[in-house]
N, C-alpha and C positions, 0 to 999 in steps of 0.2 A: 900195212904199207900203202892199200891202194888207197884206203880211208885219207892219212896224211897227205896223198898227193892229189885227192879230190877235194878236200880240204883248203891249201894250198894255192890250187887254180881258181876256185870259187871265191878266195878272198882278194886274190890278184883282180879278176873278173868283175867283183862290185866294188874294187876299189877306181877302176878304171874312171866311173864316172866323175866322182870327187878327182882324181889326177887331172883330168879335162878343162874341169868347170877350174880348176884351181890356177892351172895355167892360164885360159882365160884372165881371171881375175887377179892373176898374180901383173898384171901388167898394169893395174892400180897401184902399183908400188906400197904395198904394205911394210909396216913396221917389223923387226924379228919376233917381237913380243904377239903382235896381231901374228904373223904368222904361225906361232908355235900354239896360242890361245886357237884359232882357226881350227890347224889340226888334230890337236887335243880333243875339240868337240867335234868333229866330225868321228874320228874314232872313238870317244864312250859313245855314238849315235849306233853307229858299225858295233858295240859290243853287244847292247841292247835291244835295238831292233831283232835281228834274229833269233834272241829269246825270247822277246815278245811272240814274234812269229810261230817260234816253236809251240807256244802255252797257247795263243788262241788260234794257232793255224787258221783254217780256211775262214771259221767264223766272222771274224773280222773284215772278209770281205765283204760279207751278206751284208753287214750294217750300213758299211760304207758305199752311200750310192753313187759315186763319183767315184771315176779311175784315178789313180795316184799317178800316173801318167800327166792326167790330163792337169794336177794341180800343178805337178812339176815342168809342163810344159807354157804357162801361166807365169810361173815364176822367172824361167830363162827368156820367155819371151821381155819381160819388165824389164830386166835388167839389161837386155839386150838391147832395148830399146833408150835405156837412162846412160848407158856407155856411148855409145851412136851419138846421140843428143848433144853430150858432153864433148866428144871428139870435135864434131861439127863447126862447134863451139867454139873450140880452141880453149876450153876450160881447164883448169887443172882437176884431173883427175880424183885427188882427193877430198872433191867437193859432192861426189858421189858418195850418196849416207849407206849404200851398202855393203854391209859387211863393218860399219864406223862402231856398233853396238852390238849387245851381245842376245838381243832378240832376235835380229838380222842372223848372225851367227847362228845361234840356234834353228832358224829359218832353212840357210842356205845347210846348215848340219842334214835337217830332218830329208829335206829334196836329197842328196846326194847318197843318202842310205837308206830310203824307202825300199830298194831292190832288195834290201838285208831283212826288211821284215818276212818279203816270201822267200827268200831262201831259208829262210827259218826254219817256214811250213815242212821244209824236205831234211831237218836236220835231222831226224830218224832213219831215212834213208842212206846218209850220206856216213854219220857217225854216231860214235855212243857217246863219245866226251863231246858233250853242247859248250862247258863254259870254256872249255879248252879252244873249240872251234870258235869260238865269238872273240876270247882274246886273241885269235890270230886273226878276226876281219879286224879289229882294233888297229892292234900294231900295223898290219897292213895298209890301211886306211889312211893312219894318220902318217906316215910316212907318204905313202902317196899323195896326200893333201897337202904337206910341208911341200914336199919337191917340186909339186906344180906350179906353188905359188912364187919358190924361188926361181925357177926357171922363167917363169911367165915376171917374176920382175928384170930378169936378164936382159929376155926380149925386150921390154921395153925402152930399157936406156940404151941397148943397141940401134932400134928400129924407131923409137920416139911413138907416136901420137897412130901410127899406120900400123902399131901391134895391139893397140885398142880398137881400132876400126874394123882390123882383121877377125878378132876375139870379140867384139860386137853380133860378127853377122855370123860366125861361127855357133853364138849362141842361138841366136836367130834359126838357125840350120837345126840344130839343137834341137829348139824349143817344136819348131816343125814337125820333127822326127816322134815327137812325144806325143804329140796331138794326133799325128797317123798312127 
């Protein structure tokens, strides 16, 4: 029983970030189809990472000379800064290419579930069913990725153009927090 409900909390926990970034980005006003395409890949990201994690635990870090922090504080900084731009602007928000394609996608997938590769490393610790655990960061994941993005398009047509600006510096805040 504790297993399930470490289990559980750990996938609420890394899904937190994907809910965030999603709200943010949900205030771009995405499509249903982009939104559902969205959370799909962020969850197989959330399934996979942490069996990756698992199979080369710490290894992985040795190679990689650069903190995964710091690519992903890189990333929300960019975007943070192409949303702001755009706000400024008075641009229509759909003119921003990210997240338009599904490299971008696969981009902002890989950033929001890099945490699931180390929690992988501890998937011994934690349980003995790995693929069991990895479909529940899945499902969790992508559920919290869909909701964000609906929410975050809510805000937007309530709040207009001041729920991007808001979700701009946000990332900004973000993207800061990664780099410390």
């Amino acid at each position: 029983m504790f297993h399930i409900i470490s289990i559980l909390l750990l996938a609420v926990s890394l899904s937190m970030d994907a809910f965030s970034i999603a709200l943010i980005l949900g205030t771009l006003s995405y499509s249903r189809i982009m939104i559902i395409k969205i959370g799909i890949t962020v969850g197989i990201f959330h399934f996979f990472m942490p069996l990756i994690g698992d199979s080369i635990g710490e290894h992985i870090l040795s190679i990689v000379p650069i903190k995964s922090t710091t690519i992903a504080g890189l990333i929300f900084l960019v975007l943070s800064i192409q949303m702001l731009i755009s706000s400024i602007k008075d641009k229509d928000l759909k003119e921003i290419k990210y997240l338009n394609n599904y490299t971008s996608i696969l981009i902002f997938a890989l950033t929001v579930s890099i945490d699931s590769l180390s929690a992988g490393i501890s998937f011994s610790v934690v349980s003995e069913h790995h693929i069991l655990s990895a479909l529940t960061f899945m499902i969790t994941s992508t559920l919290f990725t869909i909701s964000g993005l609906i929410l975050g398009k809510r805000l937007k047509k309530q709040f207009g153009k001041y729920a991007t600006i808001i979700g701009s510096i946000l990332l900004l805040l973000l993207a800061i927090k990664y780099f410390i």
